[in-house]
N, C-alpha and C positions, 0 to 999 in steps of 0.2 A: 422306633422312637429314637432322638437323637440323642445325646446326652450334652452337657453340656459343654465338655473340652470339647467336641464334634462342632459345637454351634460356634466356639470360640475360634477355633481355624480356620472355619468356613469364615466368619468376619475378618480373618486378619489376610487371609487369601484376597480377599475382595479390596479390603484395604491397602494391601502393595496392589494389584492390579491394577487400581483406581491413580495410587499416587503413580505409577509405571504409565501409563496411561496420559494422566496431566502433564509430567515431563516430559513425555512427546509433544502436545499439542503447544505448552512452550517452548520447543526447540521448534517449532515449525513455525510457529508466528514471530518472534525473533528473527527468521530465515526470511520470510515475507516483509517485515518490517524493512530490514535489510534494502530490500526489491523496490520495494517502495522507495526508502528516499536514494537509491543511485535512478528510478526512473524518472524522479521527480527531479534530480538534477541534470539530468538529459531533457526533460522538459523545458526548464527555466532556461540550458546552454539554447534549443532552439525557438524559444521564444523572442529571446533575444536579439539571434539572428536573422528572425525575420523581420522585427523590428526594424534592425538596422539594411537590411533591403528592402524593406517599404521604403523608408526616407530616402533611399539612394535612389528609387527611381519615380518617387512620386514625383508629379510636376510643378514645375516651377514657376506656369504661369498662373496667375490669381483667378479663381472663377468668379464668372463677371455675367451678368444678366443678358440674356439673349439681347441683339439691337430692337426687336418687336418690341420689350417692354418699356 
């Protein structure tokens, strides 16, 4: 049988393990978050620039209906 200071250590053991625990999975998601927006700004830099090579080589003449129509 337990007693009761047993059962109170046993909760507070669980209790840091628990808060030890969340503070990892916050320092990791922070770390990801991170990741996210430098990827996201590597995205929008080549968004961008494709953009700006679509227009540089789309063409310039007007499309225009076959002569059959």
């Amino acid at each position: 049988m337990t007693t009761p200071d047993d059962r109170l250590t046993t909760l507070e053991i669980r209790a840091t393990e628990q808060e030890h625990t969340i503070e990892e999975l916050s320092g990791q998601i922070a770390e990801q978050w991170k990741t996210i927006e430098r990827m996201q700004k590597k995205l929008d830099a080549l968004t961008e620039r494709f953009l700006v090579l679509e227009e540089q080589t789309a063409p310039d003449t007007p499309v225009t209906k076959p002569p059959h129509w």
